[in-house]
Each structure stands twice: as structure tokens, then as C-alpha cells.
C-alpha positions in Angstrom: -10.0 11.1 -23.9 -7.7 9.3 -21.3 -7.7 10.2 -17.7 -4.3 12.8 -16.8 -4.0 10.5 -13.8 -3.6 7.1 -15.5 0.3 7.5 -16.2 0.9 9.5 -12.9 2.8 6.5 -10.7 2.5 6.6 -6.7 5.2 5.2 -4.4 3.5 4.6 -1.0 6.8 3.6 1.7 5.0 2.9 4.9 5.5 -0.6 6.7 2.0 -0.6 7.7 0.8 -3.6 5.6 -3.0 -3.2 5.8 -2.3 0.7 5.3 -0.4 -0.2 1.8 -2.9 -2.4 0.9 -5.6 0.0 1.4 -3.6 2.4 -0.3 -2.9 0.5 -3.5 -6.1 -0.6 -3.9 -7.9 3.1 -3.7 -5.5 5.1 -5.8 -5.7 2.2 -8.6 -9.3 2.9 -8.7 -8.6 6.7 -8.8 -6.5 5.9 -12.0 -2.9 5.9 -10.7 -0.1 3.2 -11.0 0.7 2.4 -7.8 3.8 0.6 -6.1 5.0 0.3 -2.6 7.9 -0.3 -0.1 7.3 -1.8 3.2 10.7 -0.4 5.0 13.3 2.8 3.5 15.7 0.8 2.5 12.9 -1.2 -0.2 11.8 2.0 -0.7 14.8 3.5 -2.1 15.5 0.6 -4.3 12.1 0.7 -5.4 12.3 4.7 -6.3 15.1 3.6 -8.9 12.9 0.8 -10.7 9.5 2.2 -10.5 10.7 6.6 -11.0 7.8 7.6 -9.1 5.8 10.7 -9.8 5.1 10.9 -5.7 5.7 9.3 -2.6 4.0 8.7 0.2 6.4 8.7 3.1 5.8 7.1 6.3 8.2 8.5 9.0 8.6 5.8 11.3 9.8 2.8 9.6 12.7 -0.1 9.8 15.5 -0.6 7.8 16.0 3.4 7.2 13.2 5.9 9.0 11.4 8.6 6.8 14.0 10.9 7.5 16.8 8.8 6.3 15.1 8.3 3.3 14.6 12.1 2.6 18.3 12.5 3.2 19.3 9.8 1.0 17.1 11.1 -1.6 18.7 14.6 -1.3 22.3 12.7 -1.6 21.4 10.9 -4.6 19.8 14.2 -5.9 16.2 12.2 -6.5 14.0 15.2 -7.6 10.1 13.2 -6.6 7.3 15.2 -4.5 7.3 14.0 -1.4 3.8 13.6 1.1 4.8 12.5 4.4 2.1 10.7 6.5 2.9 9.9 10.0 1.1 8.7 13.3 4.2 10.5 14.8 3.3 14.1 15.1 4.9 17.0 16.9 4.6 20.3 15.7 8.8 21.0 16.1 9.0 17.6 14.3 7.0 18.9 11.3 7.8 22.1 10.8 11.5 20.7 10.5 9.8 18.3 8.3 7.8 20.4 6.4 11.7 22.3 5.5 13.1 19.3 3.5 13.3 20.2 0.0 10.9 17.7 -1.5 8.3 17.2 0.8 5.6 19.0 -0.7 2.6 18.3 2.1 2.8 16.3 5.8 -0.3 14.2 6.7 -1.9 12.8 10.3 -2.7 9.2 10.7 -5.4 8.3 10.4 -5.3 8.6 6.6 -8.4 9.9 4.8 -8.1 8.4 1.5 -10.5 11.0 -0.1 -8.6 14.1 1.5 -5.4 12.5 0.2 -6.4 12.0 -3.1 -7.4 15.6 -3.6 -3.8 16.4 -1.8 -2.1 14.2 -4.5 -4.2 15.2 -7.7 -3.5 18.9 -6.6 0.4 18.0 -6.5 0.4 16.3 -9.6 -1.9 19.4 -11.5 -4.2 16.1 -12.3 
């Protein structure tokens, strides 16, 4: 029997290198195929190549912020689950946040990988 999560694909955008790193290296061992942008601009180019299951936003990034990257997403009518992560957290911020159409869940830095694997697997039904 093959694990549900093997062909499930995660797009981390974040241009915390050590955070991607971390990232890609955990989910792999939970069975995903994971990719990753370090700015929005990467990021988008990167959701065209790699068509992503999910992404893991960061908000605050060069070369196109989080919320640029939603936007364009909506533009280009790119229908992927969204989890934003963010150090940059005000509750007027993320309930606006929390309205875009395809962000599905908003996270706190400091990740917890564990709690964000559960978040992802219960997206992806896997």
C-alpha cells in the first residue's frame, strides 16, 4: 500500500533560508514532495512548474510580499490551498487575511513543524 501523502506536493514561499531548509527536509520525511521559493516573485514562477497541492505562504517577503502573491494568484485564477505563516501578526491583519479566497489556515512564527503537519495532512484529507 503507498502512503496518500507521497504524491501530495508542498510549495513552501518564505525567504527565511534556514526556515525552508527545515521545512523541506521534515515534510520529505513525512512523505511529501516538497519545493520552495525564497521571494513571491520565485514563488509564482515556481507554482507554474511545480502545480503545487499547497503553499506555504510567508507574508513578509522581497520581490512581491505574501499579499501580492495571493492577489496575483487570484488574477491568474491559481486554484492551490493556501497556509500563511507569518512572524507578522495583527489580529485586523489576519482576519483580512484569513478572507482571501484560498488561504485555507494562517500560522504564528515560530513554526511547530508537528502542529503544521497535522494542519497540512487535514487540508490535503491525507
Amino acid at each position: 500500500m503507498t502512503d496518500p501523502s507521497a504524491a501530495k506536493r508542498l510549495l513552501i514561499i518564505d525567504d527565511d533560508e534556514d526556515l525552508r531548509d527545515i521545512f523541506e527536509r521534515y515534510m520529505a520525511k513525512e512523505g511529501f514532495s516538497v519545493s520552495s521559493a525564497e521571494d513571491g516573485l520565485k514563488g509564482l514562477a515556481r507554482i507554474a512548474v511545480f502545480k503545487p497541492d499547497l503553499i506555504v505562504l510567508d507574508l513578509m517577503m522581497p520581490n512581491l510580499n505574501g499579499f501580492e502573491v495571493l492577489h496575483k494568484m487570484q488574477q491568474e485564477k491559481i486554484n492551490v490551498p493556501v497556509i500563511v505563516v507569518t512572524g507578522f501578526s495583527q489580529s485586523a491583519n489576519e482576519q483580512i487575511i484569513r478572507q482571501e479566497p484560498n488561504v485555507v489556515e494562517f500560522v504564528k512564527k515560530p513554526i511547530q513543524y508537528k502542529e503544521l503537519t497535522v494542519l497540512i495532512k487535514k487540508v490535503l484529507r491525507v
